[in-house]
DRENPA-3360 file (N, C-alpha, C; in nm, 2 decimals, always signed):
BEGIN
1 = XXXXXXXX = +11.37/+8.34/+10.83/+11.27/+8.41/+10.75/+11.26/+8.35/+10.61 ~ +11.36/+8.24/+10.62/+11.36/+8.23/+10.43/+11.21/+8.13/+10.39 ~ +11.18/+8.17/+10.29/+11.02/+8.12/+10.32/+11.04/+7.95/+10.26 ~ +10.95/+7.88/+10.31/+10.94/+7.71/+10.29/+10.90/+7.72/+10.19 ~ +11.00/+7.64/+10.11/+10.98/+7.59/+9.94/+10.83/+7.53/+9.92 ~ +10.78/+7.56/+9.83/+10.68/+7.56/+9.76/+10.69/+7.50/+9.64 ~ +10.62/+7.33/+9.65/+10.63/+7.25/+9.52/+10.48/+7.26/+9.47 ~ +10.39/+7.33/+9.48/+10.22/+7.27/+9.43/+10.21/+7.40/+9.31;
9 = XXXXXXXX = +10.28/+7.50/+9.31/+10.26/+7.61/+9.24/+10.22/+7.57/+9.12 ~ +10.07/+7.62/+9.06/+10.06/+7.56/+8.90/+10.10/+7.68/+8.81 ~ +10.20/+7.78/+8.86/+10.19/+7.89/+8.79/+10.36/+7.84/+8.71 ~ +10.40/+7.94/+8.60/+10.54/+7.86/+8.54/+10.66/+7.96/+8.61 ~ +10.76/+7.93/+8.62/+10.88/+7.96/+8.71/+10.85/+8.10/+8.71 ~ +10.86/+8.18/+8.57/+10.84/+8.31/+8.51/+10.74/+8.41/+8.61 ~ +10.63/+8.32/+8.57/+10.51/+8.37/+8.69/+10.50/+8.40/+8.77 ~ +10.57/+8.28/+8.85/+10.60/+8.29/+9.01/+10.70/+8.40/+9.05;
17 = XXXXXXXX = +10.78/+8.41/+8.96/+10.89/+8.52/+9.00/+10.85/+8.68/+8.98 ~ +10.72/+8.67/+8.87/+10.66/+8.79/+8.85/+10.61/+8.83/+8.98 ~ +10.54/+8.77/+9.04/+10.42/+8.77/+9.14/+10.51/+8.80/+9.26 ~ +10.63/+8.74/+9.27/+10.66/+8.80/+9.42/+10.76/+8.91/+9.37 ~ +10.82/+8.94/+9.27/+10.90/+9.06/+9.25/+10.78/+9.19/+9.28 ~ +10.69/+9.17/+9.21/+10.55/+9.29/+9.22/+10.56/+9.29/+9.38 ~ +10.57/+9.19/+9.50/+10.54/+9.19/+9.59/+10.65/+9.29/+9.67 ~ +10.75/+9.30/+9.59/+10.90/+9.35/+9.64/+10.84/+9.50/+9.61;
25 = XXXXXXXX = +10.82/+9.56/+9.48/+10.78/+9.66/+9.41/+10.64/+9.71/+9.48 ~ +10.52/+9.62/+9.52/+10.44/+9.66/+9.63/+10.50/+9.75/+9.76 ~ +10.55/+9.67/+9.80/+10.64/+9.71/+9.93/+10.72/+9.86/+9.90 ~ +10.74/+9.87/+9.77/+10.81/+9.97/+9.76/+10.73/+10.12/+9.76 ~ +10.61/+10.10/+9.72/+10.50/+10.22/+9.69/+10.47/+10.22/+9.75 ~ +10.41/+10.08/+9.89/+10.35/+10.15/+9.98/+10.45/+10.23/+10.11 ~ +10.59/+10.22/+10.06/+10.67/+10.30/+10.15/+10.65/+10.45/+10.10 ~ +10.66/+10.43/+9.99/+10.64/+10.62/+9.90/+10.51/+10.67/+9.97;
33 = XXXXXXXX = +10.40/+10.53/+10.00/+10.26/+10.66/+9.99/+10.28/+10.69/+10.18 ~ +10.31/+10.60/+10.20/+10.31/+10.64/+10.33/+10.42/+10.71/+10.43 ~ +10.47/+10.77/+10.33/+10.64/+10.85/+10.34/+10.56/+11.03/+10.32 ~ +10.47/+10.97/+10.20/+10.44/+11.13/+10.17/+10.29/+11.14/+10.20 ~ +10.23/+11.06/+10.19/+10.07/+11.14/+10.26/+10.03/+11.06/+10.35 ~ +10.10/+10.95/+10.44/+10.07/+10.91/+10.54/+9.94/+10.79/+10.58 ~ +9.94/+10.73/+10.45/+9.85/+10.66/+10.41/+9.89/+10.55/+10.25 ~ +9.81/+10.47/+10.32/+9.84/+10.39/+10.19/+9.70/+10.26/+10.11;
41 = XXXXXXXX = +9.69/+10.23/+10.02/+9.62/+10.15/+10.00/+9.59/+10.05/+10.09 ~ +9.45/+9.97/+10.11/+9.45/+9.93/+10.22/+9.43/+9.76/+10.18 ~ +9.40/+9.73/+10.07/+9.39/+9.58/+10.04/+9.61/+9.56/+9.96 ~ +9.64/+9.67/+9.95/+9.82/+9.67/+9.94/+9.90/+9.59/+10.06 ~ +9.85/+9.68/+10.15/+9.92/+9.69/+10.30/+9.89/+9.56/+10.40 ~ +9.75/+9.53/+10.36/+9.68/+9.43/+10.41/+9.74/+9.28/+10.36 ~ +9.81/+9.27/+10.23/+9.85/+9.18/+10.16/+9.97/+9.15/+10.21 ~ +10.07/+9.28/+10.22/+10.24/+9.24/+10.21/+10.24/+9.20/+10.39;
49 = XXXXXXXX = +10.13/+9.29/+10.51/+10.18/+9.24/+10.65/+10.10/+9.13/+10.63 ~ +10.01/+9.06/+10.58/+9.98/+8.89/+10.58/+10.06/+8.83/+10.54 ~ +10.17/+8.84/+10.42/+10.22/+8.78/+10.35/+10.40/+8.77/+10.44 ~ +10.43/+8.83/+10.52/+10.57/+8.88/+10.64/+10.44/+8.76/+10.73 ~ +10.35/+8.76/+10.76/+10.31/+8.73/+10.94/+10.35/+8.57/+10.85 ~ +10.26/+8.52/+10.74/+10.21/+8.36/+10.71/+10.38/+8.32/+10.72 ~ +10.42/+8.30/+10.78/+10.60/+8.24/+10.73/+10.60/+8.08/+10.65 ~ +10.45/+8.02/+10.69/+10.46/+7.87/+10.64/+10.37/+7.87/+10.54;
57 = XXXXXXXX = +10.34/+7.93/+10.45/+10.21/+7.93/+10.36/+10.14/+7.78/+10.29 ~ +10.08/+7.76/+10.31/+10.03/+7.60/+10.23/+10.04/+7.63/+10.10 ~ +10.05/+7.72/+10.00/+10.08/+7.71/+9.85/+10.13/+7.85/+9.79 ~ +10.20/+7.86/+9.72/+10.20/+7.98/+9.64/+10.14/+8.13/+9.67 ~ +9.99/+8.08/+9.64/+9.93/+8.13/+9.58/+9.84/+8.20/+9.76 ~ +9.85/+8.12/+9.83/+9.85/+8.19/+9.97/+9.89/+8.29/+9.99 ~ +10.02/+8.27/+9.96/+10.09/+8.40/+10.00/+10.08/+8.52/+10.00 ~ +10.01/+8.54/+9.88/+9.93/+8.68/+9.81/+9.83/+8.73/+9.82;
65 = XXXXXXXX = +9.69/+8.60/+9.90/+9.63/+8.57/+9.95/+9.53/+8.52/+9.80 ~ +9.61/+8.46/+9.68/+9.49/+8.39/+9.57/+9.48/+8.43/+9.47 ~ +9.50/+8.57/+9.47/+9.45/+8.70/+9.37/+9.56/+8.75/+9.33 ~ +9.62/+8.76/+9.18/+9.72/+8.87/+9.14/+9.61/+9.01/+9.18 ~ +9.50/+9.03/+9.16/+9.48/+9.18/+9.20/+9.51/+9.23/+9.37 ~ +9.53/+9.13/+9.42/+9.62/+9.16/+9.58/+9.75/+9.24/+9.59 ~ +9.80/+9.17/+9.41/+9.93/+9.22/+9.38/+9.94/+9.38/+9.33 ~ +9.84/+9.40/+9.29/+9.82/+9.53/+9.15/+9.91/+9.59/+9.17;
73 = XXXXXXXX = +9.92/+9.67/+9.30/+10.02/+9.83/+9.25/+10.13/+9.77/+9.24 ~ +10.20/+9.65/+9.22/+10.33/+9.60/+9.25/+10.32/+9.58/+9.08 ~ +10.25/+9.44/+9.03/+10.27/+9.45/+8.89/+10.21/+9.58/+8.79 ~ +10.16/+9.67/+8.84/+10.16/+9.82/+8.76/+10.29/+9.88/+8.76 ~ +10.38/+9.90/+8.85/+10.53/+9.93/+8.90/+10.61/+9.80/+8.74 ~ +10.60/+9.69/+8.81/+10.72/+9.66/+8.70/+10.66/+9.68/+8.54 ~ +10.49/+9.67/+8.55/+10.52/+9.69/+8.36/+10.63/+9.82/+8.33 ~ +10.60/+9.92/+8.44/+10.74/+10.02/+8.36/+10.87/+10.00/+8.39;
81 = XXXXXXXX = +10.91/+9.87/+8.46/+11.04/+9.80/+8.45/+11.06/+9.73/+8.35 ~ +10.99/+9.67/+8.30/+11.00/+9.64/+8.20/+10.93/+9.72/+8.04 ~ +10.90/+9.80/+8.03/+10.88/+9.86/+7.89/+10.77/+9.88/+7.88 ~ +10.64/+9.81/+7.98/+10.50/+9.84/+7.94/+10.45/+9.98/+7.95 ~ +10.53/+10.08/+8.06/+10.46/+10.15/+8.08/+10.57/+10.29/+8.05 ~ +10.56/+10.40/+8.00/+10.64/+10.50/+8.01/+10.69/+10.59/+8.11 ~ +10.65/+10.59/+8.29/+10.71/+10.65/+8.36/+10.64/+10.57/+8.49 ~ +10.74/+10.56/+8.59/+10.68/+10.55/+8.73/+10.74/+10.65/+8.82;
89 = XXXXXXXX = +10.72/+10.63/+8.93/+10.77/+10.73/+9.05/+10.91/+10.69/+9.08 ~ +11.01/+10.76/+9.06/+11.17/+10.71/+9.06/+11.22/+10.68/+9.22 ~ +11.12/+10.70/+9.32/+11.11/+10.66/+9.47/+11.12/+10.57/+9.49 ~ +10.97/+10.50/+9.40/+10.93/+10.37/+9.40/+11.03/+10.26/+9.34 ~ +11.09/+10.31/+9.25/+11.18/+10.20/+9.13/+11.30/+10.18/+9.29 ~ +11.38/+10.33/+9.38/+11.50/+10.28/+9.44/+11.43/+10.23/+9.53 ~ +11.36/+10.25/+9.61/+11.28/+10.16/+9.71/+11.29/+10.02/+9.67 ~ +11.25/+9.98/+9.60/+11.23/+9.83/+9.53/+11.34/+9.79/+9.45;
97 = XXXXXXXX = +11.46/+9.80/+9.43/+11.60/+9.79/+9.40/+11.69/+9.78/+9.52 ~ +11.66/+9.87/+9.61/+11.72/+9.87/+9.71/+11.66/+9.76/+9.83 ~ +11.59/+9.73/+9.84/+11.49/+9.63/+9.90/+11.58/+9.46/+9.84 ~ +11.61/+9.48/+9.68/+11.67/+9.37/+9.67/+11.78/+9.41/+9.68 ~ +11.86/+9.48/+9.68/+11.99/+9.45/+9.77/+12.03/+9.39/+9.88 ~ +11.95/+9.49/+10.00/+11.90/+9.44/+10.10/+11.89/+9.28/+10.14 ~ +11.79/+9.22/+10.00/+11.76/+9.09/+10.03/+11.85/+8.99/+10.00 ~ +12.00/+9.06/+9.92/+12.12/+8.99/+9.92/+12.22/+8.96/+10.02;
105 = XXXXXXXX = +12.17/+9.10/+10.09/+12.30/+9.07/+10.23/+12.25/+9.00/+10.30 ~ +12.13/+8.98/+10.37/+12.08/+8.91/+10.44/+12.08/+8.74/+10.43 ~ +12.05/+8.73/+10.29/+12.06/+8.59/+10.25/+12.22/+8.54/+10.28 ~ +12.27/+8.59/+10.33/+12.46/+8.59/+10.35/+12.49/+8.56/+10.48 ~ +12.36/+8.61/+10.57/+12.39/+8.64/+10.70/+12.26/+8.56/+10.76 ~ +12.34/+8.43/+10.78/+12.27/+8.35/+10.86/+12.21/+8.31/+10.95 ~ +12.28/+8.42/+11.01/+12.27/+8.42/+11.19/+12.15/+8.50/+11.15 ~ +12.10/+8.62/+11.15/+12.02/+8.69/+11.11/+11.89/+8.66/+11.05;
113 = XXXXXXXX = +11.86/+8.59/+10.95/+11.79/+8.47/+10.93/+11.76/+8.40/+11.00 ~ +11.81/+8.35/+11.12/+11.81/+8.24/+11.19/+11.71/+8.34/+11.30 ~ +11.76/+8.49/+11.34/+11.67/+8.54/+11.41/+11.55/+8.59/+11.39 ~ +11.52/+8.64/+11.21/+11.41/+8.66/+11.21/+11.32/+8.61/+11.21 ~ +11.37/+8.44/+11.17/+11.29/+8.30/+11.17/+11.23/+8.32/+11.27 ~ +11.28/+8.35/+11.42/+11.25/+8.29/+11.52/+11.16/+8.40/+11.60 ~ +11.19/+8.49/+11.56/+11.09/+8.63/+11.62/+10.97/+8.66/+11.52 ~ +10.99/+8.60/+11.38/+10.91/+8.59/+11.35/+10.78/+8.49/+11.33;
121 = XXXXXXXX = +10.82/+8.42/+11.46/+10.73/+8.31/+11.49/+10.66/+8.35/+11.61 ~ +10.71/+8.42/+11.75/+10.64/+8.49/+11.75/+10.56/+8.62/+11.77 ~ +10.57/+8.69/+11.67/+10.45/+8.79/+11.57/+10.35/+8.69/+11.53 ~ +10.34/+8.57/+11.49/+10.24/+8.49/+11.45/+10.21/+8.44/+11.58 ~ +10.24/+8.48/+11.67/+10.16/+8.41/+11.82/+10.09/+8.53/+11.81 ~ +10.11/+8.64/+11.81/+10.01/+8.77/+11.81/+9.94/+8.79/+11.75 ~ +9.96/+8.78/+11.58/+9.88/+8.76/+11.49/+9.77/+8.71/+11.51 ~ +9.76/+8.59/+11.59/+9.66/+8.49/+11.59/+9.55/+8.57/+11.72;
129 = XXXXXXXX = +9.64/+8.61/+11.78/+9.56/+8.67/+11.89/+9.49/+8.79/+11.89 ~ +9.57/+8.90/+11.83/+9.53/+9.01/+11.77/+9.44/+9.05/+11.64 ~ +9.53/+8.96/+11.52/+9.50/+8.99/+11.36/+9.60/+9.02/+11.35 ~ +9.63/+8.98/+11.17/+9.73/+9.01/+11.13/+9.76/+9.16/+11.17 ~ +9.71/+9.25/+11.08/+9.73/+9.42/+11.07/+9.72/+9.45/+11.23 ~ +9.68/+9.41/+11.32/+9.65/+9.51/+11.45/+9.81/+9.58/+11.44 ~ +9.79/+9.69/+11.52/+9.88/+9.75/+11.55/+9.99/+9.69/+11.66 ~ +9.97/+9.65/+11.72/+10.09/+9.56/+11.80/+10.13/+9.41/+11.76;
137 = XXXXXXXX = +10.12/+9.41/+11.60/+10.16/+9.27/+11.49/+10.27/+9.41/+11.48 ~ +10.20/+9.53/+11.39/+10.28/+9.62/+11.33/+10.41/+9.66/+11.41 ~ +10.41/+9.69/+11.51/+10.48/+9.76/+11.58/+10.62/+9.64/+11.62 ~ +10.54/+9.53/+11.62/+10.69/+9.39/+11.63/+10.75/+9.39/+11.51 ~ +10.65/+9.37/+11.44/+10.76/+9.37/+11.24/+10.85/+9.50/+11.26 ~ +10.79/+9.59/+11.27/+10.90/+9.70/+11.26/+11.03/+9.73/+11.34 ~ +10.95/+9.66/+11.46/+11.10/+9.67/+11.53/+11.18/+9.54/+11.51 ~ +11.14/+9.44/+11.46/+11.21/+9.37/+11.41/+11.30/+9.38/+11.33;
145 = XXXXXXXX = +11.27/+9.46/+11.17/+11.32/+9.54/+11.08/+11.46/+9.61/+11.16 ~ +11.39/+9.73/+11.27/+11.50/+9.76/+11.27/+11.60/+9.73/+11.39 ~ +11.58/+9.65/+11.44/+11.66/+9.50/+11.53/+11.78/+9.48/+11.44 ~ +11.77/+9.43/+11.32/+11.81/+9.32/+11.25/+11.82/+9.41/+11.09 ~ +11.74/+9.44/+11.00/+11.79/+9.47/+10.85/+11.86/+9.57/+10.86 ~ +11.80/+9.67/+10.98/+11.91/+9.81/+10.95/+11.97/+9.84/+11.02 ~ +12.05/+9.73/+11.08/+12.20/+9.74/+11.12/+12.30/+9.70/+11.03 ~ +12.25/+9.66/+10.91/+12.36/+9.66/+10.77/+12.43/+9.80/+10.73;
153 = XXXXXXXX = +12.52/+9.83/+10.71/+12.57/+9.94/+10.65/+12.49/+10.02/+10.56 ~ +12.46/+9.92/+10.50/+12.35/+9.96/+10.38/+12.23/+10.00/+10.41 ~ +12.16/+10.09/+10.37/+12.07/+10.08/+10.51/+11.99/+10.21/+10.38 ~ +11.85/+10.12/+10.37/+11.74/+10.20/+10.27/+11.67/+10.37/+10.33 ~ +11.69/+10.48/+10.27/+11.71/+10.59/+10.37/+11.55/+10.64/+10.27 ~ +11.44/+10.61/+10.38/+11.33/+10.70/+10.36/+11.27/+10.82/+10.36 ~ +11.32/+10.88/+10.22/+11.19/+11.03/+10.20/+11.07/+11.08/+10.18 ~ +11.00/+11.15/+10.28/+10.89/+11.18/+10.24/+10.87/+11.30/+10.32;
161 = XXXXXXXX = +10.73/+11.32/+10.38/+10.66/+11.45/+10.47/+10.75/+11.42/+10.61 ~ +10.83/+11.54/+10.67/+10.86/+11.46/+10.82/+10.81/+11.45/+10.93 ~ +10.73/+11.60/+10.90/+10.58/+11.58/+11.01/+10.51/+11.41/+10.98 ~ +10.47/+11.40/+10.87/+10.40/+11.28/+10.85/+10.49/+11.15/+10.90 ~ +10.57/+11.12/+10.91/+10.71/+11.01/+10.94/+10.73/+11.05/+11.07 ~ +10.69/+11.15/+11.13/+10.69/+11.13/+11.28/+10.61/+11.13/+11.39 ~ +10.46/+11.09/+11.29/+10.34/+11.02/+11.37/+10.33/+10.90/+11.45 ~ +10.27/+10.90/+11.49/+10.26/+10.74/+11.59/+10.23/+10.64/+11.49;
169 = XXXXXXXX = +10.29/+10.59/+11.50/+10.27/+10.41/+11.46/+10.33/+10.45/+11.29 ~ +10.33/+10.55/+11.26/+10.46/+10.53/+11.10/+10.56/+10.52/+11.07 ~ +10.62/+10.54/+11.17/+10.79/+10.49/+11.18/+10.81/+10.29/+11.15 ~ +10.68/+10.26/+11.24/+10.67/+10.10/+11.27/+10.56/+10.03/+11.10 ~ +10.47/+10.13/+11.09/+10.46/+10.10/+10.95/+10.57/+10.11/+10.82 ~ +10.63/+10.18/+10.81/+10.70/+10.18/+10.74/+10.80/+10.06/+10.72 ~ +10.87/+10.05/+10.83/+10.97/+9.97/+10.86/+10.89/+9.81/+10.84 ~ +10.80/+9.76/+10.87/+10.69/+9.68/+10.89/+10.69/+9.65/+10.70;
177 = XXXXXXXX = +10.60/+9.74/+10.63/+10.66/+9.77/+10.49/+10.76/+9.71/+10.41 ~ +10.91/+9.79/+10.46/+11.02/+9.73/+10.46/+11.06/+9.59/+10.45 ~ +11.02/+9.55/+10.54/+11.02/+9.40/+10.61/+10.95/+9.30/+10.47 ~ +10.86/+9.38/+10.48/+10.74/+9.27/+10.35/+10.82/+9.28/+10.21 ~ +10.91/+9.36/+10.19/+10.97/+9.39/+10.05/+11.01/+9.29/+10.04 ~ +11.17/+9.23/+10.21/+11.27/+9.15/+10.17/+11.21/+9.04/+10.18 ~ +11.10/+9.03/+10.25/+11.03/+8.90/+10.27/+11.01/+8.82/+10.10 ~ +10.97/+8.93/+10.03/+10.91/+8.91/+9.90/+11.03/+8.90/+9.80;
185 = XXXXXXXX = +11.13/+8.95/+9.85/+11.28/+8.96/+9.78/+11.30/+8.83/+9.78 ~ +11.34/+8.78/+9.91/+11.33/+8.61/+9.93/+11.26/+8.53/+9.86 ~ +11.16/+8.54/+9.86/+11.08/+8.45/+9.75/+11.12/+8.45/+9.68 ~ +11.14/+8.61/+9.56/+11.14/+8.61/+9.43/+11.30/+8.52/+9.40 ~ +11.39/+8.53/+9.51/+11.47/+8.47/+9.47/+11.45/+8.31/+9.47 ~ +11.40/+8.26/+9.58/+11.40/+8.15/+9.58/+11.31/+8.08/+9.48 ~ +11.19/+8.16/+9.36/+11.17/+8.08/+9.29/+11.24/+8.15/+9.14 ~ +11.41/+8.19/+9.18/+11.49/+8.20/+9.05/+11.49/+8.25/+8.99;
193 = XXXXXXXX = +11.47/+8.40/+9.04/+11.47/+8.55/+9.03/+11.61/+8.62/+9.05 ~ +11.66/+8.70/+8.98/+11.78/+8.69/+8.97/+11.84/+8.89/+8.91 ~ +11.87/+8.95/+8.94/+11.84/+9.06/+8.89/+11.94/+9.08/+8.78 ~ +12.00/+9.03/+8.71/+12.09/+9.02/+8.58/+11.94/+8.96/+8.45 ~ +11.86/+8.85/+8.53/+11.76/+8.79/+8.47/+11.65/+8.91/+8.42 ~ +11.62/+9.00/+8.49/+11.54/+9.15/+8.48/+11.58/+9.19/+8.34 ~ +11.68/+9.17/+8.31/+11.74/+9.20/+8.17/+11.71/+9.12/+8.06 ~ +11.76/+9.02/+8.06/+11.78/+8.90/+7.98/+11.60/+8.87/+7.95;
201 = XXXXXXXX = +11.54/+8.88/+8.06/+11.39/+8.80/+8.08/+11.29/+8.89/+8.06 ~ +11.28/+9.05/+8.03/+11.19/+9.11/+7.96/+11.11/+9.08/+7.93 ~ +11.15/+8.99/+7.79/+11.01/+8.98/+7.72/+10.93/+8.88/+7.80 ~ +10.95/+8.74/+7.87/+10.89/+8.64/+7.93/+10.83/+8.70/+8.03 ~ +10.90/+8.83/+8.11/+10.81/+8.87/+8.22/+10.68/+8.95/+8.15 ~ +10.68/+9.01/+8.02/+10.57/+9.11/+7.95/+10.47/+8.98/+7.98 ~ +10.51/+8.90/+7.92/+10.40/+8.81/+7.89/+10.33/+8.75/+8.02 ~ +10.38/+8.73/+8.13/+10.35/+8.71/+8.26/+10.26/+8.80/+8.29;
209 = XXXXX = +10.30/+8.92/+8.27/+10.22/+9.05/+8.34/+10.07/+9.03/+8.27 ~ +10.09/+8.98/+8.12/+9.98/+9.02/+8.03/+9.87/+8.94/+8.06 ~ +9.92/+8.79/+8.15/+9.78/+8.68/+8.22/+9.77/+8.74/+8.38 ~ +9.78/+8.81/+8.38/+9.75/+8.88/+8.52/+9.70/+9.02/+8.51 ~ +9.69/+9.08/+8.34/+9.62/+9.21/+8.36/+9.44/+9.19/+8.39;
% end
């Protein structure tokens, strides 16, 4: 699953790390909306399961599908990680913390990697056949998810409506969701993203956010 390095990027290290952290922090809200009203934005949702199916992207900027506004509800989330904004949903913040945890153990566990790699090649046989979003892309990501991430100890515990979380096909959205966070955790690490750096890098990230408002 770890995604293929990306040398064409013309954005600066900062940027890039902005853009897939939001991706992590996307992932994270659209677990909240669809935890509690069973629904979620649909150019959000549309982004993070393209962005889990593409495992080989030809550039960066693919991945997102071009557009930081692909990104939005993700970089609206960290301006108030970082100082831009005075409150978010405190859901949303452990969702997307916990997501990079998550994306630490894994990176540890190679074997596991080595499986999602390979199952998640193919979901992109189905992709191709179905569409990304169809519901039987959906329903492989999530059982993939929970095949493989949440057999860690650790293990991200989702609240919301329970009537709504025990509809058809939400359990596999969600988890699906999930999946797109660590996908995007991965990235942000691999373009040297670092969560001690969240600290230290503040201001560089303000400024990131400010060419993508």
């Amino acid at each position: 699953m770890t995604p293929t390095p990306i040398h064409t990027a013309p954005q600066s290290p900062i940027a890039r790390q902005t853009l897939a952290l939001a991706g992590v922090f996307q992932a994270a809200t659209v677990v909240d909306e669809l935890a509690r009203n069973g629904q979620a934005d649909e150019r959000a949702w549309k982004t993070l399961i393209r962005a889990t199916v593409d495992t080989n992207p030809e550039s960066f900027e693919s991945i997102y599908g071009g557009h930081p506004n692909n990104l939005r509800q993700g970089l609206e989330v960290l301006k108030a990680v970082v100082g831009q904004r005075q409150s978010v949903n405190p859901a949303v913040l452990r969702y997307g913390f916990s997501l990079l945890l998550l994306m630490g153990k894994l990176r540890k566990d190679t074997a596991m990697l080595d499986t999602l790699g390979e199952r998640l090649g193919r979901v992109q046989e189905q992709a191709a056949h179905f569409g990304d979003t169809h519901e039987n892309v959906v329903a492989s990501l999530g059982e993939l998810y929970q095949d493989t991430l949440s057999t860690f100890r650790y293990r991200i515990v989702v609240q919301g409506n329970p009537t709504l979380l025990q509809q058809r096909m939400m359990p596999e959205r969600v988890r699906a969701a999930l999946l797109s966070g660590v996908r995007f955790g991965l990235l942000w690490h691999q373009q040297g993203g670092r969560r001690w750096k969240l600290i230290l890098q503040r201001g560089a990230m303000r400024r990131a956010l400010e060419q993508f408002n």
